[in-house]
C-alpha positions as CSV (number, residue, x, y, z in Angstrom):
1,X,0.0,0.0,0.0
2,X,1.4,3.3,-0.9
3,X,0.5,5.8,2.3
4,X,2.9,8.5,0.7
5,X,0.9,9.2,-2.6
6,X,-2.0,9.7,-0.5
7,X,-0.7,12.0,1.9
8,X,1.1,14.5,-1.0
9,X,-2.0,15.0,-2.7
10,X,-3.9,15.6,0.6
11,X,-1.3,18.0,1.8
12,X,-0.4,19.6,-1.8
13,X,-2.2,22.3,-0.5
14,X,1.1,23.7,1.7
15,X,2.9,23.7,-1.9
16,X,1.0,26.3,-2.9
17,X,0.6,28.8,0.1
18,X,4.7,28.4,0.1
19,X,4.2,30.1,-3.6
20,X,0.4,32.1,-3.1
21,X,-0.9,30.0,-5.8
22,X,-4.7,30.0,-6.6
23,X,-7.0,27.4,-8.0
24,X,-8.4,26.9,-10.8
25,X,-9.1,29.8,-13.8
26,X,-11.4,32.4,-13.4
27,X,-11.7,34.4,-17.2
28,X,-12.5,37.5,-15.9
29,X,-9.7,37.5,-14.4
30,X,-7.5,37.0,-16.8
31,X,-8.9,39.3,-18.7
32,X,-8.6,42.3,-16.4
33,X,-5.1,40.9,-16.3
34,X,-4.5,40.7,-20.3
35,X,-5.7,44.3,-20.1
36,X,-2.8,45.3,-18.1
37,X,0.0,44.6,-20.1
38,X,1.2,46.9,-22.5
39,X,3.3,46.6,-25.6
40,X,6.6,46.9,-24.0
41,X,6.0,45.2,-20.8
42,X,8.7,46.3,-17.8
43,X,8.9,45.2,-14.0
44,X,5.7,46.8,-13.2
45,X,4.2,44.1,-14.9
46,X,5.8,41.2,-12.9
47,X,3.1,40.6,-10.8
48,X,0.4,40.6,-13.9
49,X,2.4,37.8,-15.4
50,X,2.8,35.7,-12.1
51,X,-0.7,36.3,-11.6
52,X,-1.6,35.2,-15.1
53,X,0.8,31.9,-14.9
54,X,-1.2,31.2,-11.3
55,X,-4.8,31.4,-13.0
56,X,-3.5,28.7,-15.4
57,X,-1.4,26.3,-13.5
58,X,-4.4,23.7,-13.4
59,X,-6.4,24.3,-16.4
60,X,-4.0,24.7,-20.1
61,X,0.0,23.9,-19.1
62,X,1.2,25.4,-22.3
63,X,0.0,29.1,-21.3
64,X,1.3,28.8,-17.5
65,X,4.4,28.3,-18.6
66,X,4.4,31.0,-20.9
67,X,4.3,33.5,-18.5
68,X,6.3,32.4,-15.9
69,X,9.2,32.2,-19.0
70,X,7.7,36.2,-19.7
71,X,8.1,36.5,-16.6
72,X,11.8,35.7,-16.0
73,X,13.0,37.5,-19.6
74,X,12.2,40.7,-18.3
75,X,13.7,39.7,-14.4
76,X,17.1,39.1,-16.6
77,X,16.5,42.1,-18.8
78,X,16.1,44.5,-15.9
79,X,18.8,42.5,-14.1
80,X,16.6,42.0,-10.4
81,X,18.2,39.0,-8.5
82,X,14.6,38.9,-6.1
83,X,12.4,38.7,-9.1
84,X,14.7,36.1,-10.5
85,X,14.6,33.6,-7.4
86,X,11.3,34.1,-7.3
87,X,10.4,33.2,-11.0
88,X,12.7,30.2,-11.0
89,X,10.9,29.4,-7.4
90,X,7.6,29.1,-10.3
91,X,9.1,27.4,-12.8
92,X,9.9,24.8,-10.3
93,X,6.3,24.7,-9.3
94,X,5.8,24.4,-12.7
95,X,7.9,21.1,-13.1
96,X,5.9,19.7,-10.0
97,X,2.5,20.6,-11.3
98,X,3.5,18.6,-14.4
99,X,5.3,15.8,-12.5
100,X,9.1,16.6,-13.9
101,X,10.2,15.9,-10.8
102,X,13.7,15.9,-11.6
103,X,14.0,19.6,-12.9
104,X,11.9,20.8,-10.5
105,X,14.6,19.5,-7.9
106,X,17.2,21.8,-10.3
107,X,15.0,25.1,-10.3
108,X,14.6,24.9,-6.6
109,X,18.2,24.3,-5.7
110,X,18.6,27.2,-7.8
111,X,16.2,29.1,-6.2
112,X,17.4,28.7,-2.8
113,X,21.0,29.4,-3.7
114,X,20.0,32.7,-5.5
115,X,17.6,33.7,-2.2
116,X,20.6,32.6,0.1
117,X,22.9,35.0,-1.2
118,X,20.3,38.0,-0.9
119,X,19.7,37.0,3.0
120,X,16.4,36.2,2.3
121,X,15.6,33.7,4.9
122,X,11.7,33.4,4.8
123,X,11.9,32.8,1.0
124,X,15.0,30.3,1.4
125,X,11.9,28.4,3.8
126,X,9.3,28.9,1.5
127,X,11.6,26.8,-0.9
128,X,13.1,24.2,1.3
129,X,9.1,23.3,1.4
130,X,8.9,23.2,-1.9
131,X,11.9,20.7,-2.2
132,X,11.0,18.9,0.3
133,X,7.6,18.1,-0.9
134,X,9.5,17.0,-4.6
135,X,11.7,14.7,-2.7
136,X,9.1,12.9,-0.8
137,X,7.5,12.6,-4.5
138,X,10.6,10.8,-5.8
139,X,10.7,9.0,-2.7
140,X,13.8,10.3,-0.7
141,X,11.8,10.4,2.7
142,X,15.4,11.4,4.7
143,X,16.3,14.3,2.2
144,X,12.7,15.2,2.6
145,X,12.7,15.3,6.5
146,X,15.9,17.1,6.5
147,X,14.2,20.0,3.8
148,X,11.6,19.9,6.2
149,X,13.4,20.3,9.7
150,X,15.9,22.9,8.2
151,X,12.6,24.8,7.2
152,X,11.2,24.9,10.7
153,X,14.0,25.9,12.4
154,X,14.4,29.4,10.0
155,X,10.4,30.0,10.9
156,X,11.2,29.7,14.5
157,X,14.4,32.1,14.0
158,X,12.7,34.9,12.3
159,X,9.7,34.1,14.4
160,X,6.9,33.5,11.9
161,X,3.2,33.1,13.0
162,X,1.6,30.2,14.2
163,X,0.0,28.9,10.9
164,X,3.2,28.8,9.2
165,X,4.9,26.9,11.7
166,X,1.3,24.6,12.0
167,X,2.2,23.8,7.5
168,X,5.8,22.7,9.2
169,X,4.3,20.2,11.4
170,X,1.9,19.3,9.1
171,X,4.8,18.6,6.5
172,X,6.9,17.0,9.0
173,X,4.0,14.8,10.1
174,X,3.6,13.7,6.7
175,X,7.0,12.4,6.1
176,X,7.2,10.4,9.3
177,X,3.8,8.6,8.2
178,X,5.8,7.8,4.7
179,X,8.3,5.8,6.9
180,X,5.8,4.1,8.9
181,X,6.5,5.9,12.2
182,X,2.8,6.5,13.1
183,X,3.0,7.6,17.0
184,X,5.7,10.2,16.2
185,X,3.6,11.4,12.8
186,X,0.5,12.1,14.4
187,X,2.3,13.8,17.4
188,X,3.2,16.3,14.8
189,X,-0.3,16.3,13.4
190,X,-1.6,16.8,16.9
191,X,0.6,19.8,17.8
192,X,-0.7,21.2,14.1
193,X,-4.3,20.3,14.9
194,X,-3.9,23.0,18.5
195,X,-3.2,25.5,16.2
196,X,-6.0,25.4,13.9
197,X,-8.1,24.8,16.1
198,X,-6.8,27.9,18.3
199,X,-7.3,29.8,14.4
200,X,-10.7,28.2,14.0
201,X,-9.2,27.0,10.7
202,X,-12.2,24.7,9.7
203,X,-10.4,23.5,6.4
204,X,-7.4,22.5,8.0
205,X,-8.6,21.1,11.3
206,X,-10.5,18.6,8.8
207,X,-7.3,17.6,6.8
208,X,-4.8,16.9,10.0
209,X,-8.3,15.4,12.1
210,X,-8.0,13.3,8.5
211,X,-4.3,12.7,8.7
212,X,-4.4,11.6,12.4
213,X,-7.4,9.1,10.8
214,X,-5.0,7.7,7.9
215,X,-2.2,6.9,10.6
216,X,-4.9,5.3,13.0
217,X,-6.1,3.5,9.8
218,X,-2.3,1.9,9.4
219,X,-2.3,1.0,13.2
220,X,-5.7,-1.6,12.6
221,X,-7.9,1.1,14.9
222,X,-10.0,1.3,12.1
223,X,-13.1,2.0,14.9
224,X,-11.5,5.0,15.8
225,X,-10.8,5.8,12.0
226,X,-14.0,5.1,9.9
227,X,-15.9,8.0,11.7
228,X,-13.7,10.6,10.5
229,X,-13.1,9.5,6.9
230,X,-16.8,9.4,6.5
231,X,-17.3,13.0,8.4
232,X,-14.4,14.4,6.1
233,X,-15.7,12.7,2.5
234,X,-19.0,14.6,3.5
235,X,-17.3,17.9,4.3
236,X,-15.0,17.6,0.8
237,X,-17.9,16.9,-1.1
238,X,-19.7,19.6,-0.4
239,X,-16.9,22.0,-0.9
240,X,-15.9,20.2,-4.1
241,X,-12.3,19.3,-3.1
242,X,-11.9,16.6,-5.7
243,X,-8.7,15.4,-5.1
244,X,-9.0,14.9,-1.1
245,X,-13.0,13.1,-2.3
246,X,-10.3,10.6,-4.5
247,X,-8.4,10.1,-1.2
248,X,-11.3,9.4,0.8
249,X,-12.5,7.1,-1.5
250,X,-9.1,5.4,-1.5
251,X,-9.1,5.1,1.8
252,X,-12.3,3.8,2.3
253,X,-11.5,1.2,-0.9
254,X,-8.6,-0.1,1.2
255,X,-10.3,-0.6,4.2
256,X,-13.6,-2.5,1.9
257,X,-10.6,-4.9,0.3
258,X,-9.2,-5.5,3.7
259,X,-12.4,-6.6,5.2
260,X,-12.3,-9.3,2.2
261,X,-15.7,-6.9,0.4
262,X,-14.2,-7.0,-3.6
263,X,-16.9,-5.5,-4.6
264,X,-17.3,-2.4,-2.6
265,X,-13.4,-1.8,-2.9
266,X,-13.9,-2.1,-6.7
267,X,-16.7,0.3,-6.5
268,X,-14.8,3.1,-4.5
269,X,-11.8,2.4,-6.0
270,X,-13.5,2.8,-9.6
271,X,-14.8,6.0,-8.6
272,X,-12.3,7.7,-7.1
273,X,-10.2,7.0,-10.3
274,X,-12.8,8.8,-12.0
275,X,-12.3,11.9,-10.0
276,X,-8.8,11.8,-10.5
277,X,-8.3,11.1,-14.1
278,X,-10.6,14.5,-14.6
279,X,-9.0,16.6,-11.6
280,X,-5.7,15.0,-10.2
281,X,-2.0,15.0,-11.3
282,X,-1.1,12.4,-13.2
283,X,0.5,10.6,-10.1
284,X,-3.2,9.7,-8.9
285,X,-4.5,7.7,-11.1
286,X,-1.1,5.9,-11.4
287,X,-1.9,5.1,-7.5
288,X,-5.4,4.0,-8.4
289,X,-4.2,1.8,-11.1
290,X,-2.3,-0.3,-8.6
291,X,-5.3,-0.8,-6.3
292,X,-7.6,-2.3,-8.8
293,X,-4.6,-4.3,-10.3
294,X,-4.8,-5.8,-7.1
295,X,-8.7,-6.3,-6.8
296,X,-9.2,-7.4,-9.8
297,X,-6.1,-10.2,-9.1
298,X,-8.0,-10.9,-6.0
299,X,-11.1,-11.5,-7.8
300,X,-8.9,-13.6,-10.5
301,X,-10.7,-11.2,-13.5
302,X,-6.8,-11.3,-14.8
303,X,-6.9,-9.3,-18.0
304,X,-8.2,-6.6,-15.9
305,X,-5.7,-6.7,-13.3
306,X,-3.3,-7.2,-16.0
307,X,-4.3,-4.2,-18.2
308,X,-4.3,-1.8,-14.6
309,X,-1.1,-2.8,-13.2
310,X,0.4,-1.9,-17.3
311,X,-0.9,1.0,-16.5
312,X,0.3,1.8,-13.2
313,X,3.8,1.0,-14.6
314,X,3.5,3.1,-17.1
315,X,2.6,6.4,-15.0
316,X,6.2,5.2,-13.0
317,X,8.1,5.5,-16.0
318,X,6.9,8.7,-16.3
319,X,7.0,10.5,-13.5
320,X,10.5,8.9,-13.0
321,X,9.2,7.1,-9.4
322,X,11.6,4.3,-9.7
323,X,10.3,2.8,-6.3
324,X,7.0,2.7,-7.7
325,X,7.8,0.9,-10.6
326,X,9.4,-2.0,-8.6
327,X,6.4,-2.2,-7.1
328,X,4.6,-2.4,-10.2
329,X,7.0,-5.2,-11.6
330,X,6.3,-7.2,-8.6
331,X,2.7,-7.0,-9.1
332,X,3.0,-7.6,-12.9
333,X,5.1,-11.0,-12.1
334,X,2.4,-12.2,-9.4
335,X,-0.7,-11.5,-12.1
336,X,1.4,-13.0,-15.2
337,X,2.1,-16.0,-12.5
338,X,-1.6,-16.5,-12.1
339,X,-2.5,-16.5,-15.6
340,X,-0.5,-19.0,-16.6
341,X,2.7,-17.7,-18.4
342,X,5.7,-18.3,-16.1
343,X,8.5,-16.7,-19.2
344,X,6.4,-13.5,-18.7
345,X,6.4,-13.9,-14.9
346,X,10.2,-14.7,-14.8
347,X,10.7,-11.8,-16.9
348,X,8.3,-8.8,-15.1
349,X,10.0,-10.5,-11.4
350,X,13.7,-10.2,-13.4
351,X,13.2,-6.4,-13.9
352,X,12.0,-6.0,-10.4
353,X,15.2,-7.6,-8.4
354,X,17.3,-5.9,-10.7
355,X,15.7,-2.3,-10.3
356,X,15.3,-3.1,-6.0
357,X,18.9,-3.9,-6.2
358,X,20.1,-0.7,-7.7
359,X,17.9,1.7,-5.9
360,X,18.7,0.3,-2.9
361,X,22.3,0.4,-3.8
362,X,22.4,4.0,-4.7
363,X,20.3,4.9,-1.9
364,X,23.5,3.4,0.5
365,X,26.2,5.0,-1.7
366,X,24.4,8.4,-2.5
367,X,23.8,8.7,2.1
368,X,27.5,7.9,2.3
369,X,28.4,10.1,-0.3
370,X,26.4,13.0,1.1
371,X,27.9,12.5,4.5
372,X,31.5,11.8,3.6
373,X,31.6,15.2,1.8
374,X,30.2,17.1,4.6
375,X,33.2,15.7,7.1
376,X,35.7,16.5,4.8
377,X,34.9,20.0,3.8
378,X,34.2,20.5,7.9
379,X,37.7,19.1,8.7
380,X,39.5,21.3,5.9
381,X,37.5,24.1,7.1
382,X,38.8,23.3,10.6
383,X,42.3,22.7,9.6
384,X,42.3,25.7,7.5
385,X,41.4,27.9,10.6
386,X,43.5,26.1,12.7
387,X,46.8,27.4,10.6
388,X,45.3,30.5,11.1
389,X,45.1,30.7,14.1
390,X,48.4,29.3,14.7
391,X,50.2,31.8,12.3
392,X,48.3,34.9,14.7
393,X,49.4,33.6,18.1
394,X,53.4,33.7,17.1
395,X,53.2,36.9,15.7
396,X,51.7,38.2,18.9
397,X,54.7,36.5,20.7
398,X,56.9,39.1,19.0
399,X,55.6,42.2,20.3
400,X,55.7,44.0,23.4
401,X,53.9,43.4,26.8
402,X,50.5,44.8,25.3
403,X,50.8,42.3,22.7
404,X,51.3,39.4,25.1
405,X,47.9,40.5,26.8
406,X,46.5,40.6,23.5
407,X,47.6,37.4,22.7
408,X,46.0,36.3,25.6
409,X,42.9,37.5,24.6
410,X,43.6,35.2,21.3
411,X,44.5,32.3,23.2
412,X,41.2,32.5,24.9
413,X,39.2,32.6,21.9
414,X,41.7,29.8,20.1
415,X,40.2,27.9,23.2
416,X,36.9,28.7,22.6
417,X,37.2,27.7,18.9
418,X,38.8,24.7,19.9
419,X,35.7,23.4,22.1
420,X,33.2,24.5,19.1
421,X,34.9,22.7,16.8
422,X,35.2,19.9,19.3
423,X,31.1,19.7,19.4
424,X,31.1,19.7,16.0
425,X,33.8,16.8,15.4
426,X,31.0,14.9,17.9
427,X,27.8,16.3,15.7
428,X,29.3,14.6,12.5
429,X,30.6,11.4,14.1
430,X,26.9,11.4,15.7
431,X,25.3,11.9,11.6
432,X,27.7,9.4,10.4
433,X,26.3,7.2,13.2
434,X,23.1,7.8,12.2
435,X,23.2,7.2,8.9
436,X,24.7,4.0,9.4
437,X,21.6,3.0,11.4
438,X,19.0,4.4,9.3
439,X,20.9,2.1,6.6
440,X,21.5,-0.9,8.8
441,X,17.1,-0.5,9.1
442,X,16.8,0.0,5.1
443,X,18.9,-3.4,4.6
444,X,17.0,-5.4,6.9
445,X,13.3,-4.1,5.3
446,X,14.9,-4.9,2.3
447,X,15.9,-8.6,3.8
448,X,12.9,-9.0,5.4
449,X,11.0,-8.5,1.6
450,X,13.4,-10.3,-0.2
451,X,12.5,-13.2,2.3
452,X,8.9,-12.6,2.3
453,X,8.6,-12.8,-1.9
454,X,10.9,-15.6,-2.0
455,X,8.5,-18.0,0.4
456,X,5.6,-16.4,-1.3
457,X,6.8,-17.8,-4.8
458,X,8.4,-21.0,-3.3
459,X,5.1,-21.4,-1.8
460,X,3.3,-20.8,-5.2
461,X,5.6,-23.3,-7.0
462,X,4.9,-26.1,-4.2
463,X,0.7,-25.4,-4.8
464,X,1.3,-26.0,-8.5
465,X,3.0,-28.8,-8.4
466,X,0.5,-30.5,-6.2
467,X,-2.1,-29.7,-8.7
468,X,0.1,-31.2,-11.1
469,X,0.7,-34.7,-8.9
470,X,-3.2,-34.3,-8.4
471,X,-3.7,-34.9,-12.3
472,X,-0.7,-36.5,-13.5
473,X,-0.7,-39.1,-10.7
474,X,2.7,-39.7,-8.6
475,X,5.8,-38.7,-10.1
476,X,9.3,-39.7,-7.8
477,X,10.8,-36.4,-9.6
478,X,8.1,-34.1,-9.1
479,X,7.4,-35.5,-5.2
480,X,11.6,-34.9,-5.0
481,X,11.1,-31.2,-6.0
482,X,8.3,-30.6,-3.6
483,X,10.3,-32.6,-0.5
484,X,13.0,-29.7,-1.7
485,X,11.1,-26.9,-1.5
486,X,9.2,-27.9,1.5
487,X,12.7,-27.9,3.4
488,X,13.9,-24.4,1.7
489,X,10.5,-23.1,2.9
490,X,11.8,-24.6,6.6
491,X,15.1,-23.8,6.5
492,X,16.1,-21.2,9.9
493,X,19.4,-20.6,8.1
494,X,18.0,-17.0,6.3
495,X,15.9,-16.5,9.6
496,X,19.4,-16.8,11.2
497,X,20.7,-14.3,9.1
498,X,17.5,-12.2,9.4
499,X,17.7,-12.1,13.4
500,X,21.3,-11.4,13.3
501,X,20.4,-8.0,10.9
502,X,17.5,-7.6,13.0
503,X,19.6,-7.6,16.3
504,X,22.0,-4.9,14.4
505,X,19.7,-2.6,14.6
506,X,17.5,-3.4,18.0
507,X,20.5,-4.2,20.2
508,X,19.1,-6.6,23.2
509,X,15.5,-6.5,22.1
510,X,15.5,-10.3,21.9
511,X,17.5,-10.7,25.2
512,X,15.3,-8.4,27.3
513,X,12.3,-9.7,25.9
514,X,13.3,-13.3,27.2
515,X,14.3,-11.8,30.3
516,X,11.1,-10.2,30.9
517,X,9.1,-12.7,29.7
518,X,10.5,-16.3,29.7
519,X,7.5,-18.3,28.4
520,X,7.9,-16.4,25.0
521,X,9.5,-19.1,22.4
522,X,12.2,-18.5,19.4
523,X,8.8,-18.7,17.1
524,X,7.4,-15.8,19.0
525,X,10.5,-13.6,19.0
526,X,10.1,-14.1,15.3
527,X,6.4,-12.9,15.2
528,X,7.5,-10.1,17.8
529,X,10.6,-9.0,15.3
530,X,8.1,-8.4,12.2
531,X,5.8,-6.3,14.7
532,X,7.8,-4.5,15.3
533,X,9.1,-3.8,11.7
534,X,5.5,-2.6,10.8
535,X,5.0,-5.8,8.5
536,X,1.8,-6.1,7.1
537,X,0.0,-9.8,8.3
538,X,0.3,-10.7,4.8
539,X,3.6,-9.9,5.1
540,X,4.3,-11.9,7.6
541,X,2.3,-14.7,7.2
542,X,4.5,-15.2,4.4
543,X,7.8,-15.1,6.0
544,X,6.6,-17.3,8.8
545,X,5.0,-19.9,6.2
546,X,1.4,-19.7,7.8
547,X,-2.2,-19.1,6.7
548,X,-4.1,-16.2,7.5
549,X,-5.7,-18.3,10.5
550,X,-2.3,-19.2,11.2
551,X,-1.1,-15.9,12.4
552,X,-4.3,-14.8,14.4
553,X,-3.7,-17.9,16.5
554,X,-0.2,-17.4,17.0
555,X,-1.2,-13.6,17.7
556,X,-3.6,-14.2,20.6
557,X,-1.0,-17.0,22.1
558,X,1.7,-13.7,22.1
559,X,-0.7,-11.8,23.6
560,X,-1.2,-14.2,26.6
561,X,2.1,-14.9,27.1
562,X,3.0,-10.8,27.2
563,X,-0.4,-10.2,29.2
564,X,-2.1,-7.5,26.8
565,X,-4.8,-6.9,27.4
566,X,-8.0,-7.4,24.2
567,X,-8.9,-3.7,24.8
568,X,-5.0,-3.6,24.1
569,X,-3.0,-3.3,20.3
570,X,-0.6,-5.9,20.5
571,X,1.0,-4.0,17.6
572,X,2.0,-0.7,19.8
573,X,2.7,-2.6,22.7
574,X,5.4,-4.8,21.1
575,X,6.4,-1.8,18.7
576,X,6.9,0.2,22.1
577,X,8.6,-2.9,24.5
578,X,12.0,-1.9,25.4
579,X,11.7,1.1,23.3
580,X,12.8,3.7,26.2
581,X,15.2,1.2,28.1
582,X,12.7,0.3,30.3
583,X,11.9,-2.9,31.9
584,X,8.2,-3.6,31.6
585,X,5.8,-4.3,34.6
586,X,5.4,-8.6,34.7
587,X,2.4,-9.7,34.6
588,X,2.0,-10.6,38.3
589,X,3.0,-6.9,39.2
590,X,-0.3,-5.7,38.0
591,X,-3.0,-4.5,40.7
């Protein structure tokens, strides 16, 4: 399920109030616009054009970005560096609008150099938003979170008001949900939702109140969920907010397929396309795509699914979403698989591995990269200084008495230096830690997938072939290869190495659980371990090689055995053991 395409179009709302965009087209106003501009337009007539480029950023492309190029040939005429920024800050809103995600990135970057060097700090926020929201589009969530936290800090230093900082939590909430850190998303959304409400921002209060709902959703407390999807699809239709009516619909959709009801989820699903093909960016639909591909796969209507998820892949390739498409290859190799016509499925699950492989490869080298530049040019800087400093101090030795004391004075702040750049030294070792970790946890998702697919299509093979014994009769070769997978499917050897990557990251979790708790078995540490990876019970159903029936069983004996309580997720509680270093309360402690 992809929570991130959801949440951008909700929230694309705070991409426009960072560039005081309007929606829609409204022809009288562009025609008391068009009447403004004379022959030889100058930089009084800057505003017309951005103005006239704003009435048409949703309704004819081609015209919008005529006038932001207008205006930017007379910001270079007239030779004004703000007016500049500003209209590449457009023309990368542009590129957004049109899903060229890649050069928006570029005229952002741009932007934010060009408004650096003029000191213009609240315009160097506006557009750390804006490349922010592009990198959580192309889906780097860390480079997006960093955009994000670097804007909030310049609001709180120029001291902004309290609806600007509100679209900072708001944003911030909204990249934490993309990693699947629910608790610490909507405690953003929460301090957001206090302001609005203080504001008596209706609109607003119903989009974070929504928010809150999408994470609750992803948690499994849909009771406390459904209420307010179906209060905000009511409030968006009546104030014709198409795209957040699609999201609804979505949402709603999942929960229907969830709940096993095809038909329902093919019915909001259908609709919600509908809305989006008409109003949406093109990055909608290509979301919608992938749900009925699914559905339709579900309800084994193949051509369907086949002809959705072709789709879907082809929106990827567009909008240059690379995570997406591997995704979209994976799905492609499961339908193909069920139709009958392994050499396609072989084929669509080829491009997949070899796609996850290099993102994920040039993920790890492009973090390292990053961070191995910034220690460098921090210890030449430092080392640079240093010699500096050292060159100042002996020629204060030379002089007289009054010298000396000056030198003093130098020595002291040498000292000081010394101790700021020690604190630094520790910030960057503490980065470069932190990156390690954030990649130790991107390697063992990716392990814990890779692991997942592999018994999922082992699994697959082994229900084949007993089809095939079933109507061929018993064949010593065939029972062979299904003895061999049944073992593969058994072997602890990749759990082995799963725990020990698991471990890497969660140091002592499986120690102090035992500790805590020592009727819990090897088997549950396993279930516990996937908990608390966020792994969907598909997910791990798979991994663990059990049915669907499997898995609730072996949830309620875990649940016993750590004394939660039915009233109780199971999910939070195991996400949260051992989480803050503290011992839990046994069960026999309780009052």
């Amino acid at each position: 399920m992809n929570r991130m395409s959801y949440r951008l179009y909700c929230c694309l709302a705070f991409f426009l109030l960072s560039n005081a965009l309007a929606f829609g087209q409204d022809q009288k106003i562009v025609d008391s616009l068009l009447a403004l501009l004379p022959d030889a337009p100058d930089t009084s007539n800057l505003e017309v054009y951005i103005s006239l480029a704003e009435e048409y950023f949703y309704t004819d492309h081609q015209k919008a970005k005529h006038y932001v190029d207008a205006y930017l040939d007379i910001a270079r005429k007239y030779k004004s560096p703000p007016h500049i920024a500003f209209g590449t800050n457009m023309l990368g809103v542009y590129y957004n609008i049109t899903s060229q995600n890649k050069e928006g990135l570029q005229a952002f970057e741009t932007a934010k150099a060009m408004y650096e060097s003029q000191g213009n700090q609240e315009r160097v926020s506006a557009v750390l938003n804006n490349l922010s929201i592009t990198n959580r589009r192309m889906g780097y969530l860390q480079r997006a979170l960093e955009n994000q936290m670097e804007s909030l800090a310049i609001k709180e230093k120029i001291g902004v008001g309290e609806e600007a900082l509100a679209a900072s939590y708001w944003n911030i909430g909204n990249i934490l949900g993309d990693i699947e850190n629910y608790s610490e998303s909507n405690a953003w959304y929460r301090k957001a939702e206090r302001v609005y409400s203080r504001l008596g921002l209706k609109d607003d209060l119903v989009n974070i109140r929504y928010l809150v709902a999408l994470n609750l959703k992803e948690m499994d407390s849909l009771e406390l969920a459904m209420p307010v999807f179906e209060e905000a699809l009511v409030y968006f239709r009546k104030n014709n907010l198409h795209n957040d009516v699609a999201g609804c619909l979505d949402n709603l959709g999942a929960i229907s397929k969830g709940r096993g009801d095809l038909e329902k989820a093919e019915a909001y699903y259908l609709e919600a396309l509908e809305i989006a093909e008409a109003h949406g960016e093109e990055s909608l639909p290509g979301l919608l795509y992938r749900r009925l591909a699914n559905v339709f796969r579900e309800k084994k209507a193949y051509p369907q699914a086949l002809d959705y998820a072709e789709r879907a892949l082809e929106v990827s390739r567009k909008t240059s979403v690379r995570k997406k498409m591997i995704t979209d290859y994976l799905v492609l190799s499961q339908i193909t698989e069920d139709m009958g016509d392994p050499g396609r499925a072989l084929r669509y699950f080829q491009e997949y591995h070899a796609l996850s492989d290099s993102v994920f490869a040039e993920d790890k080298i492009l973090a390292m990269n990053e961070l191995e530049v910034k220690y460098q040019t921090e210890k030449k800087q430092q080392e640079i200084q240093l010699l500096n400093e050292k060159a100042a101090r002996a020629a204060l030795v030379q002089k007289s008495l009054a010298g000396a004391v000056v030198a003093l004075i130098a020595l002291l702040g040498v000292l000081a230096y010394a101790i700021r750049q020690r604190a630094r030294r520790s910030r960057l070792e503490k980065e470069k830690l932190d990156a390690e970790i954030a990649f130790k946890k991107r390697e063992l998702s990716a392990f814990a997938m890779q692991l997942a697919q592999k018994n999922e299509v082992l699994k697959n093979i082994q229900d084949d072939l007993s089809a095939i014994r079933l109507s061929a009769g018993e064949n010593k070769g065939l029972n062979r290869i299904n003895r061999k997978i049944g073992r593969t499917l058994h072997d602890d050897t990749n759990w082995d190495l799963f725990l020990q990557r698991f471990e890497a990251v969660h140091q002592g979790y499986q120690r102090n659980v035992t500790e805590a708790f020592p009727s819990i078995t090897p088997n549950d540490l396993r279930l516990m371990a996937l908990i608390k990876m966020h792994l969907s019970p598909k997910e791990i159903a798979s991994m663990l090689n059990l049915s669907n029936e499997g898995i609730k069983k072996a949830r309620y004996r875990l649940r016993k055995k750590l004394g939660v309580e039915t009233s109780e997720s199971l999910d939070e509680f195991v996400v949260s053991l051992f989480s803050d270093k503290r011992q839990p309360a046994m069960a026999g402690d309780k009052a």
